[in-house]
C-alpha positions as CSV (number, residue, x, y, z in Angstrom):
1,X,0.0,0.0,0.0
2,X,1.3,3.5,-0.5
3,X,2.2,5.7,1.7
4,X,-0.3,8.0,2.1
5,X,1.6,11.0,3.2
6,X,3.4,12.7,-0.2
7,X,6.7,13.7,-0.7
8,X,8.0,16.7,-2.4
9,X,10.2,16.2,-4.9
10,X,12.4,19.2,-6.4
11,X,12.3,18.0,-10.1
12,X,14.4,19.5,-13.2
13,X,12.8,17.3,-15.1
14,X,16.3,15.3,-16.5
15,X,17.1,11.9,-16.1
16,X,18.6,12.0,-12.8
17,X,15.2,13.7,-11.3
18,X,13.4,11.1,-13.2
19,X,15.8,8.5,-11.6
20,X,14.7,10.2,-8.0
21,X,11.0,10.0,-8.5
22,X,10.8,6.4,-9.8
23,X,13.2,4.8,-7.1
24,X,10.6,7.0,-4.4
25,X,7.7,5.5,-6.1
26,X,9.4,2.0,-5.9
27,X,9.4,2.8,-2.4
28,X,6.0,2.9,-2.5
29,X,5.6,6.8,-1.6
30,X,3.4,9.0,-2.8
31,X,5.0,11.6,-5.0
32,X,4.7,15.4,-5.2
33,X,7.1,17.1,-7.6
34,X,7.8,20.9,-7.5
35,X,9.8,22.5,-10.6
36,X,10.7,26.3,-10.3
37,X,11.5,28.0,-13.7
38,X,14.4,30.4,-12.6
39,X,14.8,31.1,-16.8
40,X,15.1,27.4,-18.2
41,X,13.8,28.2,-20.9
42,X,12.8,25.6,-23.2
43,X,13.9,23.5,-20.4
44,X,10.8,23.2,-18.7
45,X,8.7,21.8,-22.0
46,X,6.6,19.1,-21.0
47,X,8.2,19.0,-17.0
48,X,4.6,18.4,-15.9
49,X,4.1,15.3,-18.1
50,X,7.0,13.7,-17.7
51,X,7.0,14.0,-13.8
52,X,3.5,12.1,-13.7
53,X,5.1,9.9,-16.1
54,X,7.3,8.8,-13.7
55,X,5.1,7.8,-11.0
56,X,4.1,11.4,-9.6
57,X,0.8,12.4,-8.0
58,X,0.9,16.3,-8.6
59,X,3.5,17.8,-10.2
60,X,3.8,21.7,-9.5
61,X,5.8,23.7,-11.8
62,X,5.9,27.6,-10.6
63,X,7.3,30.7,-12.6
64,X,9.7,32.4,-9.8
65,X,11.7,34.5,-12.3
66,X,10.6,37.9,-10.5
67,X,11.4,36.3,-7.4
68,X,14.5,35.0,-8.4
69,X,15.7,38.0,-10.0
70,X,14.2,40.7,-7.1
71,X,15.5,38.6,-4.0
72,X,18.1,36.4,-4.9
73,X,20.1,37.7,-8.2
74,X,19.8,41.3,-7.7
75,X,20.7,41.5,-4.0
76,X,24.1,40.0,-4.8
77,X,25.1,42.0,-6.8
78,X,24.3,45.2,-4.7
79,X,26.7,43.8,-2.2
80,X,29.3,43.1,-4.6
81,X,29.4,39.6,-5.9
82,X,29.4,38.3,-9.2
83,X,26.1,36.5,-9.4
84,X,26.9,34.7,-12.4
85,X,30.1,33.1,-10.4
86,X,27.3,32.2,-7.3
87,X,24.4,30.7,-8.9
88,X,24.4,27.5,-6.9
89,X,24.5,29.0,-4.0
90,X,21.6,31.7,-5.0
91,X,19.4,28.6,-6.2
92,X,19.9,26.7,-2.7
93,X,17.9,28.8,-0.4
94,X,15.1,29.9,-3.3
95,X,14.4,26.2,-4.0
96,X,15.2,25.1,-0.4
97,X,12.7,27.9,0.5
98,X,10.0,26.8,-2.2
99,X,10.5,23.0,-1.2
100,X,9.4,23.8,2.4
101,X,6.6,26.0,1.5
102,X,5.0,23.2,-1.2
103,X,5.8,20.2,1.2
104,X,3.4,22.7,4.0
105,X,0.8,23.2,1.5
106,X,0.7,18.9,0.9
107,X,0.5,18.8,4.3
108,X,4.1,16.7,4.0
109,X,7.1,16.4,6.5
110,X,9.6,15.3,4.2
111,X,11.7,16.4,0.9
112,X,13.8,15.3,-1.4
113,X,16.2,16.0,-4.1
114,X,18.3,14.9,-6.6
115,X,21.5,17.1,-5.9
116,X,24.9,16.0,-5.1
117,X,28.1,17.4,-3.6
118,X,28.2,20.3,-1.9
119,X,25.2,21.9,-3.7
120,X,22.8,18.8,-1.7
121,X,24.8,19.7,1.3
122,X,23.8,23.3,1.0
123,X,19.8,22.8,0.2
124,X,19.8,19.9,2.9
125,X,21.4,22.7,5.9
126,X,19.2,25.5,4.4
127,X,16.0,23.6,4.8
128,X,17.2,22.5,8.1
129,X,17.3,25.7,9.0
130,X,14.0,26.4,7.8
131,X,11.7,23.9,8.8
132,X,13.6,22.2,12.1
133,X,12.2,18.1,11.6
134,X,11.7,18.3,8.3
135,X,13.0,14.8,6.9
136,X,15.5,15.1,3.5
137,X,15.7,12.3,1.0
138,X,18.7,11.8,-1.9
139,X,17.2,8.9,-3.2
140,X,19.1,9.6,-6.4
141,X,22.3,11.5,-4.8
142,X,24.9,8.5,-6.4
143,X,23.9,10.1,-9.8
144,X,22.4,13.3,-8.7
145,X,23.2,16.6,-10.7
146,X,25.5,20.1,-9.3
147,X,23.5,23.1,-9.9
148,X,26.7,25.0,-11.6
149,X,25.0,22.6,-14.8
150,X,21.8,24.6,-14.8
151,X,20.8,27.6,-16.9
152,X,19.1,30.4,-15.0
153,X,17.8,33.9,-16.3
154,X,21.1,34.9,-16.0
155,X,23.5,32.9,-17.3
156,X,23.6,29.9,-19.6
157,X,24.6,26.7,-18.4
158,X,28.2,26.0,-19.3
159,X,29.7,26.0,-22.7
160,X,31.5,24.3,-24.9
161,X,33.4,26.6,-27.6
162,X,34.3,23.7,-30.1
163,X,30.0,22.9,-29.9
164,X,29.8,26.9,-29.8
165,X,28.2,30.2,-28.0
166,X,24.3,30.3,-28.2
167,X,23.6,33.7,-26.7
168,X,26.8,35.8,-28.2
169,X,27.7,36.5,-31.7
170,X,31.3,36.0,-32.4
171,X,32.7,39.4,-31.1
172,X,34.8,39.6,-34.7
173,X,31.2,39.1,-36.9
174,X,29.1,41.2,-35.0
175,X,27.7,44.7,-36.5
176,X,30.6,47.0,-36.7
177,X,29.0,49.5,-35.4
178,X,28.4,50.1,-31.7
179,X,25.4,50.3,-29.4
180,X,23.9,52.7,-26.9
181,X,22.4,51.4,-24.2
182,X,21.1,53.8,-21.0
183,X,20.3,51.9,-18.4
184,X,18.0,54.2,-15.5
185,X,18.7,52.5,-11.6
186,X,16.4,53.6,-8.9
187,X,17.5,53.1,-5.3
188,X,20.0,50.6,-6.6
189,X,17.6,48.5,-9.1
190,X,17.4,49.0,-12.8
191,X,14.0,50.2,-14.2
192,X,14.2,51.7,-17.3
193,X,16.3,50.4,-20.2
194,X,16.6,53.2,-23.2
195,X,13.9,55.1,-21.6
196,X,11.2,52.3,-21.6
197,X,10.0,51.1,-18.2
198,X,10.7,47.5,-17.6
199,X,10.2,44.9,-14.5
200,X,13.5,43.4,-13.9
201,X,13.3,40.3,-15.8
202,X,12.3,42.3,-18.5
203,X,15.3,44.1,-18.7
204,X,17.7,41.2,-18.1
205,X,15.7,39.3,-21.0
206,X,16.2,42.6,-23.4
207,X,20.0,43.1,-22.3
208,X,20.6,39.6,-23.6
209,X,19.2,40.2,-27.0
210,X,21.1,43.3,-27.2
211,X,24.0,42.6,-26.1
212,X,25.0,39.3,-27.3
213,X,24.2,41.0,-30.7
214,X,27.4,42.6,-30.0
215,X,28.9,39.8,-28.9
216,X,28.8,40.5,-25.1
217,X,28.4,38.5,-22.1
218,X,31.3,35.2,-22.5
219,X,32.3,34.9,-18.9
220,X,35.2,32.5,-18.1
221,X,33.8,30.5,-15.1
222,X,35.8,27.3,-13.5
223,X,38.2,26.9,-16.2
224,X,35.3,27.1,-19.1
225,X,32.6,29.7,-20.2
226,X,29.2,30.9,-19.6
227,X,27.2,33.3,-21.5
228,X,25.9,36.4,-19.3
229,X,25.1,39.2,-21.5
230,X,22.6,40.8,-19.5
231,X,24.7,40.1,-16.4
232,X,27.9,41.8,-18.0
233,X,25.8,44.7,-18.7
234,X,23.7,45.6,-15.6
235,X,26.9,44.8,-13.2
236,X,29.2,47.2,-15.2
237,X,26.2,49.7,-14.7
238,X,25.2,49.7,-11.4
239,X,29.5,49.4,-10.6
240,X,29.6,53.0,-12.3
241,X,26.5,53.7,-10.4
242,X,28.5,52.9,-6.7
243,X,31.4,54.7,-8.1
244,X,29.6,57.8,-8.8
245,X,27.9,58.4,-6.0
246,X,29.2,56.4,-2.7
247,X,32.3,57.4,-1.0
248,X,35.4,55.9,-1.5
249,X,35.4,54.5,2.4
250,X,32.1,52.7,1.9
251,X,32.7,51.3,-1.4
252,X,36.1,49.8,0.4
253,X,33.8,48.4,3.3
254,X,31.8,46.8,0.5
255,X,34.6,45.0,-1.0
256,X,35.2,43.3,2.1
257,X,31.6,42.7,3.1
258,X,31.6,41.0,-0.3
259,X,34.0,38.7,0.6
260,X,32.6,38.0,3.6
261,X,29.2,37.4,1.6
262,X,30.6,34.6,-1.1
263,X,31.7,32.8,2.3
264,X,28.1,32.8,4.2
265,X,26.4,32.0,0.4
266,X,29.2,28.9,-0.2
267,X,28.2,27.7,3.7
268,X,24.6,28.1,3.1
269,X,24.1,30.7,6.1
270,X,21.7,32.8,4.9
271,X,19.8,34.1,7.3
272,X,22.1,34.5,10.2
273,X,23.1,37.7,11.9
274,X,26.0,38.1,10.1
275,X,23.5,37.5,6.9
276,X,21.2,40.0,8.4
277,X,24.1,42.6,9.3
278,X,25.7,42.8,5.5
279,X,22.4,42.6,4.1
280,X,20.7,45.6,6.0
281,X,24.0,47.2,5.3
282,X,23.9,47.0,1.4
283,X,19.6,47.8,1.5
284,X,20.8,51.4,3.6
285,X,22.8,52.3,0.5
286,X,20.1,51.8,-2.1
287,X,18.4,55.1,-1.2
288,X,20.9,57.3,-2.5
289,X,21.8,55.2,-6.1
290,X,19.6,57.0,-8.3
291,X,21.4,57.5,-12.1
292,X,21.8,56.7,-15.7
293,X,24.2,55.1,-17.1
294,X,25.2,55.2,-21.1
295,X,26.8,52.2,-22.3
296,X,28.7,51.3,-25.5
297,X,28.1,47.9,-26.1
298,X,30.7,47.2,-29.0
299,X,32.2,43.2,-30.6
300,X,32.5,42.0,-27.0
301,X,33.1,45.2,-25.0
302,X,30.8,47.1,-22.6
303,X,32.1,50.0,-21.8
304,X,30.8,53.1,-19.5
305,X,30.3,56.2,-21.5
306,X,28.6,58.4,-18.6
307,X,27.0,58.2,-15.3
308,X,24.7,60.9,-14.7
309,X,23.3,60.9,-11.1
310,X,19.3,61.5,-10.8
311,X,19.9,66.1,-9.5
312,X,17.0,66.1,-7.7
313,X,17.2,63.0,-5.3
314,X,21.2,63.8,-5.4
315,X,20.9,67.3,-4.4
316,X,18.3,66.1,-1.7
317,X,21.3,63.9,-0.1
318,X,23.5,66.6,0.0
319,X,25.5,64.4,-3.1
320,X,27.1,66.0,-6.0
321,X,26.6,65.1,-9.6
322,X,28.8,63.8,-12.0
C-alpha cells in the first residue's frame, strides 16, 4: 500500500530527477514534484508530463523569475558579488525555500532531491534551517546533478566553444557598429532600459538580445565559459553607479563585506546575523543610487560612456553630480 503521506520532490525534469521519482515510487511513496522555472527556458517543456510519467501524483511547476531575479540575483550583486560566479548558492535557499513551502501546503514532513556534492549539502542545511524536523531524502544522490550545470535567467549553463556560443555573436562578426544602451537605476535597481520602463526580468531578457548581438556576455567560469550578456551589462552599470555616487570608504567596506558574503552563500548561512548585518548594510545604500548610465556595447566590450546621477534625489542627499 502506498504511503499516504506525499513527498515533495524538487524535479528538473532530467534523467537523474526522473531517476529520483521512480526509485521514491518504488518505495512505495506518494510523489509530489515541485519545478521552479528560474529562466530554463525551453527547459521546462513538458516537465509536468514527464514527472506524472514517472510515477508522480501532482506535479507543480511555478514561474519564480521575478522572485529570483528581485530577492536572490539582484541583491548580490548590490553587495558586490558576481552572481553569475554564485548561482548554486543563490538557487539553494530559493528552492530550499520553495521545497518547504510546497511540502506545508501537501501537508508533507519530508523532501527530497536529486543534488549532489556540496550543492545537496547546501539545500539539505538550508531547509534545516528552515523547517527544524523536516526529513530530507537523496534517493538519487549517487547520480544526482551540481547546480553549476543549470541555466538560470542569467546565465547559460556552461559552454563548450568547439560545440559553440548560443547567446553571443562571435565578437569579430558582430555589427561594426556600436550600441547605446542607458540603463536608469532607482535606489539601486534598474527600471528603465533606453527610456522604456521594464520589471527586472524584462530588462535582463532585453540586455541579452542586445548585447549578445554585440557579442557581449562570455564569462570564463571554473576553467570554461558561460554566457551572461545581460549580467555583464547591468553589473558594469550599477558598478559605475557605486562609483559615482558612494564614497570611497564605503565602497572599500563593501569589497570586504563581499567577501565576507561569497563565504556565508558557499556555507549556506543565509539568514544568520552576520547575513542579516551585511544585508541591511547593502539595502541602507540603495536610497541614495539613483542615475543613468550610457553604455557602448561594442564586438564584445561594454564600456561606460557616462554616469549621470538622478539632480533632484542627489541634491536632496547633500551628493554631488557627476
Amino acid at each position: 500500500m502506498m504511503d499516504r503521506e506525499p513527498i515533495v520532490l524538487a524535479f528538473s525534469g532530467g534523467p537523474h530527477a526522473a531517476a529520483a521519482a521512480r526509485a521514491l515510487t518504488a518505495q512505495r511513496r506518494a510523489v509530489v514534484t515541485l519545478t521552479l522555472d528560474v529562466g530554463q527556458g525551453r527547459e521546462l517543456t513538458g516537465v509536468r508530463e514527464r514527472a506524472l510519467a514517472c510515477g508522480a501524483i501532482r506535479a507543480h511547476v511555478i514561474d519564480v523569475r521575478d522572485t529570483f531575479a528581485a530577492e536572490y540575483l539582484w541583491p548580490a550583486v548590490q553587495a558586490g558579488l558576481r552572481a553569475e560566479c554564485h548561482t548554486a548558492e543563490l538557487i539553494a535557499p530559493l528552492v530550499a525555500r520553495s521545497l518547504v513551502d510546497v511540502a506545508r501546503i501537501e501537508r508533507s514532513s519530508s523532501v527530497a532531491h536529486e543534488w549532489s556534492g556540496a550543492d545537496a549539502d547546501r539545500l539539505e542545511r538550508i531547509v534545516a534551517a528552515l523547517a527544524p524536523g523536516m526529513a530530507v531524502l537523496a534517493p538519487a544522490s549517487q547520480a544526482g546533478v551540481t547546480v553549476d550545470g543549470e541555466p538560470t535567467l542569467w546565465s547559460s549553463a556552461p559552454v563548450d566553444p568547439e560545440i559553440g556560443f548560443a547567446l553571443t555573436r562571435e565578437p569579430g562578426v558582430s555589427p561594426r557598429e556600436s550600441a547605446a544602451v542607458d540603463v536608469a537605476f532607482v535606489r539601486g535597481v534598474p527600471v528603465r532600459v533606453n527610456g522604456v520602463d521594464l520589471s527586472l526580468v524584462e530588462a535582463i531578457e532585453s540586455l541579452e538580445t542586445i548585447a549578445g548581438a554585440h557579442g557581449v556576455g562570455r564569462v570564463p567560469l571554473h576553467g570554461g565559459w558561460v554566457e551572461a550578456p545581460a549580467a555583464v551589462v547591468l553589473e558594469t552599470a550599477y558598478a559605475a553607479v557605486e562609483r559615482t555616487l558612494l564614497d570611497a570608504r564605503v565602497l572599500r567596506l563593501k569589497r570586504g563585506l563581499a567577501e565576507a558574503l561569497a563565504a556565508i552563500a558557499h556555507d549556506a548561512r543565509w539568514g544568520s546575523a552576520e547575513h542579516d548585518a551585511i544585508a541591511a548594510f547593502t539595502a541602507s545604500l540603495q536610497a541614495r543610487l539613483d542615475a543613468t548610465v550610457r553604455l557602448r556595447l561594442h564586438r564584445g566590450e561594454c564600456l561606460v560612456v557616462s554616469c549621470v546621477a538622478d539632480a533632484p534625489r542627489a541634491a536632496a542627499a547633500g551628493l554631488g553630480v557627476h
